[in-house]
C-alpha positions as CSV (number, residue, x, y, z in Angstrom):
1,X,25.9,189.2,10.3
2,X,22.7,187.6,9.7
3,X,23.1,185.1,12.4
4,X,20.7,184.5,14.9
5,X,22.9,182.3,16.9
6,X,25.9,184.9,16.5
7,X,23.5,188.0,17.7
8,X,23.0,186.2,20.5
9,X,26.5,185.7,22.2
10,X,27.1,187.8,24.7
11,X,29.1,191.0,23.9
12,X,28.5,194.1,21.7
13,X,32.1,193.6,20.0
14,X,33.6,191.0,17.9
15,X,36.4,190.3,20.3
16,X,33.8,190.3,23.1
17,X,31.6,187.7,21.5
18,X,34.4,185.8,20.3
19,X,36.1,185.5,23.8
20,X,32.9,183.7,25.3
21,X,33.3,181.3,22.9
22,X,37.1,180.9,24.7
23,X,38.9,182.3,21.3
24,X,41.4,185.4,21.9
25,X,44.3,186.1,20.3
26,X,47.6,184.0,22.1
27,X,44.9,181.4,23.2
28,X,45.6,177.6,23.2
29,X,42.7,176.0,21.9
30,X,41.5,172.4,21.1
31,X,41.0,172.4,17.2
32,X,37.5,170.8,17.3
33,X,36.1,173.8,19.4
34,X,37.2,176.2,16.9
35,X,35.8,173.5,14.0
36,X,32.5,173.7,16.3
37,X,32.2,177.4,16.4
38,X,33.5,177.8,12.8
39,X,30.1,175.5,11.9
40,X,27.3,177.4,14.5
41,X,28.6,180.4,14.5
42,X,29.5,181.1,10.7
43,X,33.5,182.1,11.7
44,X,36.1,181.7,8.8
45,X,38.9,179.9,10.7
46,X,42.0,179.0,8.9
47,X,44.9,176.8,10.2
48,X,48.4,178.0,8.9
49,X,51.3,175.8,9.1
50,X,53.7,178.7,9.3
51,X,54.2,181.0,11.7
52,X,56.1,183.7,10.0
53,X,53.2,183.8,7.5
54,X,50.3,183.9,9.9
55,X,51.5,187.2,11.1
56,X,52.9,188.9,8.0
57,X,49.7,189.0,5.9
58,X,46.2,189.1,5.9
59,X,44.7,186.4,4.9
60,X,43.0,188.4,1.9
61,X,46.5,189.3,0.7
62,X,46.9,185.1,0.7
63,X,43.7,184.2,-0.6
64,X,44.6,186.6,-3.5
65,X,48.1,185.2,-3.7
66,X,46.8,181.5,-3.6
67,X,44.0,181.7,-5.4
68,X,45.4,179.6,-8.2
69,X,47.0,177.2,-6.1
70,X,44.8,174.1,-5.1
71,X,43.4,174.6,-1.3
72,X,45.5,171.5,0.1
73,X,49.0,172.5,-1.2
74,X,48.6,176.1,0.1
75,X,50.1,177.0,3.6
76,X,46.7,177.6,5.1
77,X,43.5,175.6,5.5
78,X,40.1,176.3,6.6
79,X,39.9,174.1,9.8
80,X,36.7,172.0,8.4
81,X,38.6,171.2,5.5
82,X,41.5,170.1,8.0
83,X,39.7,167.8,10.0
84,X,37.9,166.5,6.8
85,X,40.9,166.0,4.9
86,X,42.5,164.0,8.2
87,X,39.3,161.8,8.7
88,X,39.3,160.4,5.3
89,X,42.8,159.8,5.1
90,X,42.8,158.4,8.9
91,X,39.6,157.0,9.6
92,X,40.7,156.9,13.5
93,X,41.8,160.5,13.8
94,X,38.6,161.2,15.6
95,X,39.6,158.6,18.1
96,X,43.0,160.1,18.4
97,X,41.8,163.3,18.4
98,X,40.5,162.1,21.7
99,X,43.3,160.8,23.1
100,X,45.6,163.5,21.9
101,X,43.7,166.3,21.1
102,X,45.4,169.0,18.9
103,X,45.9,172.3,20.7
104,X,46.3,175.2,18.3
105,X,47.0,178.7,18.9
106,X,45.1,181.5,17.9
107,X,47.0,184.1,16.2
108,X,44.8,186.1,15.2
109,X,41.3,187.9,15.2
110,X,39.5,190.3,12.7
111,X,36.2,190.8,10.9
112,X,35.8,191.1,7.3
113,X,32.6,192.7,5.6
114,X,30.3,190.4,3.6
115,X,29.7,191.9,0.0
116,X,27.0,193.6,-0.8
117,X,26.1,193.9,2.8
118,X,27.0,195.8,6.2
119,X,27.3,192.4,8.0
120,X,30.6,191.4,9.7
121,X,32.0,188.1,9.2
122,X,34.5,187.0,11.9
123,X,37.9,185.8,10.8
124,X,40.1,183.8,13.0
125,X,43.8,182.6,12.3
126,X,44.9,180.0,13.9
127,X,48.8,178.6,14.0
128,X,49.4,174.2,13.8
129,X,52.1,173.0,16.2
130,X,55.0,171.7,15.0
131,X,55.4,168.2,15.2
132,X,58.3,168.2,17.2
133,X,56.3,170.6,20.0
134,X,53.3,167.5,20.1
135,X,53.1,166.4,23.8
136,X,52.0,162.7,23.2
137,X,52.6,161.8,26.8
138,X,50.6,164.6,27.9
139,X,47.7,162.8,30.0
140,X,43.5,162.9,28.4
141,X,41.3,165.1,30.3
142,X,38.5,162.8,32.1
């Protein structure tokens, strides 16, 4: 990968660098530190809405499968898209994103190989909670 920023995480693996960044597989994470790495750190994350399907495929068997279908009416979504897509149609998700921030779960982890190159793109699944598993009582972290 022809990152500078990448090289210089700690860790000779993927999984190694990706674990100081607090992403492992079965990890509860807040979805605007994975939208945060996914920007510095050139990671393809993608969110999926079902969990059967995050585990089933890869996500190049999907992409292949979806490629006809427009990005926001398949059952995946690359997290900036996400968090783009909820900001203009909720201009206060950001401030609810503070109050309630939304946890995902990483499902999984995997590198793919740029074309035309021997550099390693990391690729990170990620699985949406239900709505009916949302904790809205849950207290902020000061």
């Amino acid at each position: 990968m022809e990152n500078d920023t990448w090289d210089r995480l700690p860790g000779k693996t993927l999984q190694e660098k990706l674990a100081t960044l607090g992403i492992e597989s079965g990890r509860i994470i807040d979805i605007r530190d994975l939208d945060e790495s996914s920007r510095k750190y050139n990671i393809e994350i993608f969110l999926f809405f079902e969990k059967d399907l995050v585990y089933a495929h890869t996500i190049g068997q999907l992409q292949e499968e979806y490629r006809d279908v427009p990005e926001y009416e398949r059952p995946y979504i690359r997290v900036g898209s996400f968090l783009q897509f909820a900001q203009q149609n909720d201009p206060n998700f950001g401030r609810t994103l503070e109050e309630f921030p939304l946890m995902v779960e990483i499902a999984t982890i995997a590198g793919t190989y740029q074309p035309g190159t021997a550099a390693e793109i990391p690729v990170i699944t990620a699985l949406m909670p239900f709505l009916d598993e949302l904790d809205l009582d849950v207290p902020t972290p000061q």
